[in-house]
DOKE-950987 format. One record per residue (C-alpha): residue in three letters; x, y, z. Coordinates in steps of 0.001 Angstrom, whole numbers, plus 500000, padded with zeros to 6 digits. Each point is the difference from the previous one (the first is absolute). Example, Ala and Ser with C-alpha at 12.3 -4.5 7.8 and 13.67 -1.06 7.14 Angstrom:
residues 2
ALA512300495500507800SER501370503440499340
END
This chain:
residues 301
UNK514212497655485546UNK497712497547497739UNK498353503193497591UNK496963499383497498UNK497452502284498093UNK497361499148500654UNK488038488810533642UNK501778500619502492UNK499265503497502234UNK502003503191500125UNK502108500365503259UNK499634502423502675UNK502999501766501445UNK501178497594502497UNK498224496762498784UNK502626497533498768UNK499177497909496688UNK501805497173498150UNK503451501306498383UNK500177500962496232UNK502887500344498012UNK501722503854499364UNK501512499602496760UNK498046501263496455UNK498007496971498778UNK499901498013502762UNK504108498951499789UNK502125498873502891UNK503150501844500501UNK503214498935500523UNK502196502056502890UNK502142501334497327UNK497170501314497923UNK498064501527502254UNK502886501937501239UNK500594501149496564UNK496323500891499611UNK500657502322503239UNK503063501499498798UNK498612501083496985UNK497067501535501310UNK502012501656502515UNK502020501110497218UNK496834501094497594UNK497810501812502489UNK503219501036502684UNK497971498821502884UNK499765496862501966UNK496258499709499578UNK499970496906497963UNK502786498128502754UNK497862500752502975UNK496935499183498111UNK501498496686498861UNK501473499202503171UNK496610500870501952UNK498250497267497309UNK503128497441500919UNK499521500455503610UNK497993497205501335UNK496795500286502079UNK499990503126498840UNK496233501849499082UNK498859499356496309UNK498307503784500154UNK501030503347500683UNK501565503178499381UNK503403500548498537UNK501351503585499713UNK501620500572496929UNK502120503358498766UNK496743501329498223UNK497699498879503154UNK497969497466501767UNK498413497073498418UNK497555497719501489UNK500508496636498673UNK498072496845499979UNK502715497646499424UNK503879500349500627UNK501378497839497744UNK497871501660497262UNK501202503390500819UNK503279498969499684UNK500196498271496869UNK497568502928498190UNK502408502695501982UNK502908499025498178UNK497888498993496788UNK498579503774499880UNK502306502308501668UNK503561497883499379UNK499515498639496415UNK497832502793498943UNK497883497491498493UNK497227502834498661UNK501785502996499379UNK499058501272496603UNK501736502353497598UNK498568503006498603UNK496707500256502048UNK498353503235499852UNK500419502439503181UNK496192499191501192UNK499948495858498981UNK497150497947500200UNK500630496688501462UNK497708497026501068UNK501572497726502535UNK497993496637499587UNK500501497604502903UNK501583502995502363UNK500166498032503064UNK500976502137503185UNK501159503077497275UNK503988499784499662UNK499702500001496043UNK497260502873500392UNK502351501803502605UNK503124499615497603UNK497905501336497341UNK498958503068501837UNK503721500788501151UNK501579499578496620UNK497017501878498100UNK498466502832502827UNK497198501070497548UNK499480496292498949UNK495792499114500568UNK499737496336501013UNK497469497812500475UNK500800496839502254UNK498054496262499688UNK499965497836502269UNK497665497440500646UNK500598497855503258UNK497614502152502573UNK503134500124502819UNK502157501142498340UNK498275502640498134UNK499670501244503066UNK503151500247500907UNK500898501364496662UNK497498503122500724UNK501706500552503778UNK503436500297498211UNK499015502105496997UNK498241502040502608UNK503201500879501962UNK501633503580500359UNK502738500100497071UNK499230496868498133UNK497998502128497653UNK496398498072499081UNK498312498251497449UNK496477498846498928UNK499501497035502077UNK497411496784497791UNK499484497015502119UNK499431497708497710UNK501190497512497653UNK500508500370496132UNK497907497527497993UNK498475499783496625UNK496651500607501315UNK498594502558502060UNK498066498499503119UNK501864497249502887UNK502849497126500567UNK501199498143502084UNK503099500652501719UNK502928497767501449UNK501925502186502495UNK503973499374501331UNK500586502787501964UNK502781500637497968UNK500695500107495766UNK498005496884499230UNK496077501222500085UNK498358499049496971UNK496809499594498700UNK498428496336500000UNK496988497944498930UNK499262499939503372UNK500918499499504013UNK501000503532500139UNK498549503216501104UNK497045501884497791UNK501676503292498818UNK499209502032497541UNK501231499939496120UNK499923503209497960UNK501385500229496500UNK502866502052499721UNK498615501744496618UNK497524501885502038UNK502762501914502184UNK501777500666496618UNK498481503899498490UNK503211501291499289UNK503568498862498849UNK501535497651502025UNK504171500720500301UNK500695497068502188UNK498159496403500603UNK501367497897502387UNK498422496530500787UNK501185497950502568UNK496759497190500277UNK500572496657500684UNK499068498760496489UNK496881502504499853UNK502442501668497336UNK498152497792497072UNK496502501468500463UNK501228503099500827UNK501624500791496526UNK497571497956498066UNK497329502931501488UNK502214502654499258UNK500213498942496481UNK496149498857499627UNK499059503173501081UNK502309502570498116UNK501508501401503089UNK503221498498499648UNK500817502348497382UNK500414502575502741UNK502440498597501645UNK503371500742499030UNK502599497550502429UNK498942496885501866UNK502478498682502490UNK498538496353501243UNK500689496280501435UNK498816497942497815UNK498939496842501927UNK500251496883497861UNK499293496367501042UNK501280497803497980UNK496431498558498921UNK499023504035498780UNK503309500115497457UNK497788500710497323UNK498439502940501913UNK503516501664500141UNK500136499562495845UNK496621501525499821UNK500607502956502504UNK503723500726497837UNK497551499927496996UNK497533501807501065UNK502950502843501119UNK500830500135496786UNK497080500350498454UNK498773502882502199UNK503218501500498879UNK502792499326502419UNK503280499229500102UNK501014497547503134UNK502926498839501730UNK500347497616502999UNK502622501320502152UNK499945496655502231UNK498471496149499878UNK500036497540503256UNK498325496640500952UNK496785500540501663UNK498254497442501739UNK496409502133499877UNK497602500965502329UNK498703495844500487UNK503558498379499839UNK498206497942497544UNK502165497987497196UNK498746499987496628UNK499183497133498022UNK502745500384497757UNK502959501839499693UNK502488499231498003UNK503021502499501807UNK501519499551503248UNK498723503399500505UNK496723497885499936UNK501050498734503705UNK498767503592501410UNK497003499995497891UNK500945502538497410UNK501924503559500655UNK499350503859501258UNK501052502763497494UNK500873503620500217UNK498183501372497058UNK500538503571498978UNK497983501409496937UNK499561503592498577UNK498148501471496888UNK501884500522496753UNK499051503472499881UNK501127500844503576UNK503430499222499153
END
């Protein structure tokens, strides 16, 4: 672990759409790794959820949305090859479990998508509070039906993007992982700054926005707010031709009194596919990488 101070539509159930990968980050999977992927999780969790899930992605012809019945309930899901891949991300790797979180946390969960994070959040902390983002208009939607389902608890519900202004963007929608906001062919959604859902101390962040991670902290930090947050747990999104944005959001974590640590790095090709200019890594072939970033407060240690 690296350490420093510091638009396409939504399926219906039923309709079939173009396949997507499974794995995290977009990777193809060799036999032998995915089986060890599903052993593990079988192992981790002692159910087969993630196997049927995975197999029900593999299967061809096979609906992009639906339901999938997990040990802790029923999920509605927009995409299967998302599910599975944020499934074993969430639930498997424990990718956002926190130590040392009061009884009662508060946790924002910024790009929530169809709710597993929020869900995992509200069965590993009962009394947490949690407020959910998420900005493509499906599946916020479908994010509200499954936070609104007997025994999955519930959580405040924003549909909207986070932004550095208050006010509208535009939208490019997947179906799946990849919506983002854009300078334009997407949908009009709204953008609300995350400062103004921030009036008490914040115990967990998680950000999981397609890039939108930039504006997001520069707010936070503009406005004061950030010093009520106490973890952040994000993707950082980095095409090659923003590397200087990724020095200036590990300096700006600092300076607001962090300490970081990236817990993973891959090649990521970005939401265009686009090549930059110049890039003088073989990295530079999938247009720059996709980090794990994990940061917490000084004081909260």
């Amino acid at each position: 672990m690296t350490k420093t101070s510091t638009s396409s539509q939504v399926a219906s159930p039923g309709q079939r759409l173009p396949r997507a990968k499974a794995a995290p980050g977009n990777r193809v999977e060799t036999a032998g790794a995915a089986l060890v992927r599903a052993a593990t999780a079988t192992v981790k969790t002692r159910s087969l959820a993630y196997l049927r899930l995975y197999l029900r992605a593999r299967k061809r012809g096979v609906p992009r949305a639906g339901q999938f019945r997990f040990p802790f309930g029923t999920i509605e899901y927009t995409d299967v090859y998302s599910m599975a891949a944020q499934y074993f991300e969430i639930f498997v790797q424990e990718a956002y479990a926190a130590s040392d979180l009061p009884r009662s946390p508060r946790i924002i969960d910024g790009g929530a998508n169809v709710g597993l994070a929020t869900v995992f959040f509200l069965s590993r902390y009962p009394g947490a509070r949690v407020t959910a983002f998420e900005a493509d208009p499906a599946i916020a939607t479908v994010l509200q039906q499954n936070l609104s389902r007997p025994g999955l608890g519930g959580a405040e519900v924003v549909a909207a993007a986070l932004g550095r202004e208050a006010g509208t963007c535009s939208f490019a929608t997947d179906g799946g992982m990849g919506g983002h906001i854009t300078e334009g062919n997407g949908c009009e959604v709204p953008m609300v700054r995350l400062s103004s859902y921030i009036d008490e101390p914040v115990d967990l962040l998680k950000l999981d926005i397609e890039g939108g991670e930039f504006d997001v902290l520069d707010e936070l930090c503009a406005s004061g707010a950030i010093e009520g947050v106490r973890r952040i747990v994000m993707e950082v999104h980095a095409p090659a031709s923003n590397s200087a944005g990724v020095a200036r959001l590990w300096s700006l974590l600092a300076r607001c009194g962090f300490h970081a640590a990236v817990r993973w790095a891959e090649p990521w090709r970005g939401p265009t596919g686009d090549r930059p200019t110049a890039f003088p890594w073989f990295l530079g072939e999938k247009n720059g990488s996709l980090m794990h970033v994990y940061a917490w407060q000084v004081d909260a240690e």
